[in-house]
C-alpha positions as CSV (number, residue, x, y, z in Angstrom):
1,X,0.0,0.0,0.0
2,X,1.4,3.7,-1.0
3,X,2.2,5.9,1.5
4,X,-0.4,8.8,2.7
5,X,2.8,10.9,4.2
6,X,3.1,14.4,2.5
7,X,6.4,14.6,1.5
8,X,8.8,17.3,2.9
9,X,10.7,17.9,-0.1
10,X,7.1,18.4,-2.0
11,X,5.6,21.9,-1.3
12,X,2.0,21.2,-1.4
13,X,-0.3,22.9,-3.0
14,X,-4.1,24.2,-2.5
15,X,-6.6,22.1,-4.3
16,X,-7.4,25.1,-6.5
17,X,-5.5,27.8,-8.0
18,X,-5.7,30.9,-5.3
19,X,-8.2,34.0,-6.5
20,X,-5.9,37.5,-6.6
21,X,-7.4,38.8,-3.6
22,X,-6.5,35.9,-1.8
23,X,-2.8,36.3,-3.1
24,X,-2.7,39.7,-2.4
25,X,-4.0,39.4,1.7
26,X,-1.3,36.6,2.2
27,X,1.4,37.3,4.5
28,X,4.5,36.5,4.8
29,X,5.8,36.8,0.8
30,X,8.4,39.4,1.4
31,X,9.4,38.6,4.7
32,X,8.8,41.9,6.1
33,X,11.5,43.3,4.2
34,X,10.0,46.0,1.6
35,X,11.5,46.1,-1.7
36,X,13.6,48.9,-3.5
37,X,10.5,49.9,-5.5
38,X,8.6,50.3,-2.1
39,X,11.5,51.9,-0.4
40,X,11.3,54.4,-3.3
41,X,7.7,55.2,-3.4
42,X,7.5,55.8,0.8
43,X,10.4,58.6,0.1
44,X,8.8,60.0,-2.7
45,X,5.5,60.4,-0.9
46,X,7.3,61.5,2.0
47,X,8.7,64.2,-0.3
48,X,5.4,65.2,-1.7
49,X,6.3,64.1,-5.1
50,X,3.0,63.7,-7.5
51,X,2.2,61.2,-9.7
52,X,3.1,61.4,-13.7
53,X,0.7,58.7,-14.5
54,X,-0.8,59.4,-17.7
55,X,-3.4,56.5,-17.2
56,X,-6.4,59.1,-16.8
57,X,-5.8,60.4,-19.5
58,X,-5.1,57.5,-21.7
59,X,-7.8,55.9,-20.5
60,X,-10.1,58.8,-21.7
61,X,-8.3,58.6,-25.4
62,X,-8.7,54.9,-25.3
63,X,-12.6,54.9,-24.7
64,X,-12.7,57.9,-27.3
65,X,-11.5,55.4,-29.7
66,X,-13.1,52.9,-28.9
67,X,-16.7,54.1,-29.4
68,X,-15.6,55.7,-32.9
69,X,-15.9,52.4,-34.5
């Protein structure tokens, strides 16, 4: 008969894929130690810098586009 033992050297892993707010809520990925990127956007907050997204305004030209057709 097979053994039921998990196997140490196997990580095991959930019966189903994990949803993204599930990934996003788990602990534990980094450690606790932030990364550069995060390290960069806390001083640049700090500093008062704004944001240079152009995603509004993309967005906006995108959806103008879009409803052209």
């Amino acid at each position: 008969m097979p053994s039921t033992k998990p196997n140490p050297k196997t990580p095991s892993r959930p019966a189903q894929p994990e949803l993204p707010h599930e990934r996003d809520e788990r602990t534990g990925s980094t450690d606790g130690v932030p990364s550069e990127r995060v390290k960069q956007a806390h001083r640049d907050v700090s500093r008062g810098v704004q944001d240079t997204s152009r995603a509004p305004e993309a967005d906006r030209a995108y959806q103008r586009q879009k409803t052209k057709r």
